[in-house]
C-alpha positions in Angstrom: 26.8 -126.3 70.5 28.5 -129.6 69.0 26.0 -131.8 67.7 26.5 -135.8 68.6 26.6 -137.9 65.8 24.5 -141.2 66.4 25.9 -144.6 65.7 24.3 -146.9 63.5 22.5 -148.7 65.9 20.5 -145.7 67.3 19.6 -144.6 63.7 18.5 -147.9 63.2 16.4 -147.9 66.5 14.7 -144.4 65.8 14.1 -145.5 62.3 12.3 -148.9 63.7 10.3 -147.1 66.7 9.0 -144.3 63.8 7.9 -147.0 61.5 5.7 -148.8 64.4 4.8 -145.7 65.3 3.3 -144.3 62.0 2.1 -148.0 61.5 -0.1 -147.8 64.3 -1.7 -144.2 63.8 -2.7 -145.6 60.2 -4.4 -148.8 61.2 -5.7 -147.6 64.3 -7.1 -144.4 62.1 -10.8 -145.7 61.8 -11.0 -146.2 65.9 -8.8 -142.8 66.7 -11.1 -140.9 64.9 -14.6 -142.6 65.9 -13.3 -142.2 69.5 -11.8 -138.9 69.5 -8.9 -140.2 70.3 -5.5 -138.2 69.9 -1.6 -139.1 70.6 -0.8 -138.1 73.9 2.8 -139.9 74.2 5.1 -142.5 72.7 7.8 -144.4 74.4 10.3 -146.6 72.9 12.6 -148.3 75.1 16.3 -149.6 75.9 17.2 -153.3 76.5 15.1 -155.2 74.5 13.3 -152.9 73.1 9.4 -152.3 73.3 7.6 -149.4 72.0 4.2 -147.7 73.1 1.9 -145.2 71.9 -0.9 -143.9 74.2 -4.0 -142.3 72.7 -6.7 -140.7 74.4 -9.6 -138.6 74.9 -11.4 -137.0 77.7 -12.8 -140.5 79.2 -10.7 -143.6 78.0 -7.2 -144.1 76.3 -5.8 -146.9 73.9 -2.2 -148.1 74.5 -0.4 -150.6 72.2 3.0 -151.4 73.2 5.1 -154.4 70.9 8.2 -156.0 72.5 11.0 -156.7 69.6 12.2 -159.8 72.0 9.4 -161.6 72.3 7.4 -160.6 69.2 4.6 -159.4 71.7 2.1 -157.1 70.7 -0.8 -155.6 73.5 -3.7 -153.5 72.4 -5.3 -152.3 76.2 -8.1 -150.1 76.9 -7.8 -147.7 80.0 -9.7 -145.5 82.1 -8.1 -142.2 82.8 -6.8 -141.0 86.4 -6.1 -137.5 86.9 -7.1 -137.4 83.4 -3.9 -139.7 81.9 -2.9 -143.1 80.8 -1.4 -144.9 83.7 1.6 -146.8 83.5 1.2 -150.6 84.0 0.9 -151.0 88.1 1.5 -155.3 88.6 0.0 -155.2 92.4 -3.0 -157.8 93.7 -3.9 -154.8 96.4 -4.9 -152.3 93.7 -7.6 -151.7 90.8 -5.8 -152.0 87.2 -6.4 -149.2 85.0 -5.7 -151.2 81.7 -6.5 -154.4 80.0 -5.9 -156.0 77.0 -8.4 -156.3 74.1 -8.1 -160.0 74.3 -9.3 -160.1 78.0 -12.0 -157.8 76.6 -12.7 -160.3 74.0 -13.1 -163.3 76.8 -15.9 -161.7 78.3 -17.9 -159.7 75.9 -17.2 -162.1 72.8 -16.0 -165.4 73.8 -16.4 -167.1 70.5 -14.0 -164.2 68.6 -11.2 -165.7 67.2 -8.2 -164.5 69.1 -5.5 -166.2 67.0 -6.0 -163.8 64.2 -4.9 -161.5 66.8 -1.7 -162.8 67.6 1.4 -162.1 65.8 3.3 -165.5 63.9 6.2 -167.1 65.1 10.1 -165.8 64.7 12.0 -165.8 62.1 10.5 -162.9 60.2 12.4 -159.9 58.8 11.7 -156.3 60.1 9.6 -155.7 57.1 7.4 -158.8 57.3 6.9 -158.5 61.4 6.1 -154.7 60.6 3.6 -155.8 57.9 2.0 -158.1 60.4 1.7 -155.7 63.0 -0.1 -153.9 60.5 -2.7 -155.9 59.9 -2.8 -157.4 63.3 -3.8 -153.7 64.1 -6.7 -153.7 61.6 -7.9 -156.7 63.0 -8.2 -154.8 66.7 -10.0 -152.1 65.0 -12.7 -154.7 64.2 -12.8 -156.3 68.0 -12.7 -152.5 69.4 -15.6 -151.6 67.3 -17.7 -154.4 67.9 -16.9 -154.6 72.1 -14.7 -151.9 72.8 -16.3 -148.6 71.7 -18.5 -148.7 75.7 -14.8 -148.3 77.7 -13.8 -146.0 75.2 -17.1 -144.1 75.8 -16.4 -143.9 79.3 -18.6 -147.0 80.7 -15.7 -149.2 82.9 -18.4 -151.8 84.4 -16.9 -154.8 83.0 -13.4 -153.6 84.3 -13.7 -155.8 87.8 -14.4 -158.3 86.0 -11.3 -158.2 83.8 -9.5 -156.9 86.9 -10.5 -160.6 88.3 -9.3 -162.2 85.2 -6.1 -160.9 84.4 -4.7 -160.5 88.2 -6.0 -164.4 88.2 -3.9 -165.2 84.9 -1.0 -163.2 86.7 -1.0 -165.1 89.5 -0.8 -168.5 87.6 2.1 -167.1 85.7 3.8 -166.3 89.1 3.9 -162.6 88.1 2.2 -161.6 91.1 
């Protein structure tokens, strides 16, 4: 069988999405290993690229996904169905699976400082933005530990509530 060489720009794209990937695992070690949480699957994705990593374990999953394009980075807790991380449903008619730290943060801690969350402006190189991912992530292990570790537990109670709140935000933003 002939093997197909890649171009440059694949190489570079594998190299990038393994980079995040081992980025997250190491940051997110502390709250992988309180939670029993184990990689299930990782993604990484064409057009403007985005990457995701789902952890989980027998009652709750972690997913962090980072779009190159927009600099975006989203730490979500889920509850399983049929035992698995569901893929992001947009629809006002059904229950959402996953929501975002910060959404988490809203509710349970409203007087945490989100901006130390949020990844800087442009303009960075690949090595800086992957540095600040990095320590973006530790910063998540802190807000998961202090309100997070109860949905990763397996208690979903407040997820109506953030159901409310983030299919409210995505109406606003004309997403739904």
């Amino acid at each position: 069988m002939k093997k197909v060489k890649k171009g440059k720009r694949q190489q570079q794209s594998e190299k990038r999405a393994a980079t995040f990937f081992r980025i997250v695992e190491e940051n997110l070690a502390p709250v992988l290993n309180e939670y029993g949480l184990r990689r299930t699957s990782v993604e990484d994705g064409p057009g403007y690229t985005y990457y995701i990593i789902v952890f989980q374990n027998d009652h709750a999953g972690l997913k962090v996904t980072f779009e190159w394009r927009d600099k975006y980075l989203a730490v979500q807790l889920c509850r399983l169905v049929d035992g698995k991380v569901q893929r992001d449903e947009v629809s006002r008619d059904s229950e959402w699976t996953c929501f975002h730290v910060l959404d988490l943060l809203t509710v349970n801690a409203p007087d945490y400082d989100q901006n130390s969350l949020l990844l800087p402006e442009e303009g960075k190189t690949e090595e800086a933005i992957m540095d600040e991912i990095g320590q973006s992530l530790e910063k998540y292990v802190d807000a998961i530990r202090s309100i997070g570790g109860d949905v990763l537990r397996g208690d979903f109670s407040i997820f109506p509530q953030l159901d409310r709140i983030a299919k409210q935000r995505a109406i606003a933003r004309g997403a739904l």
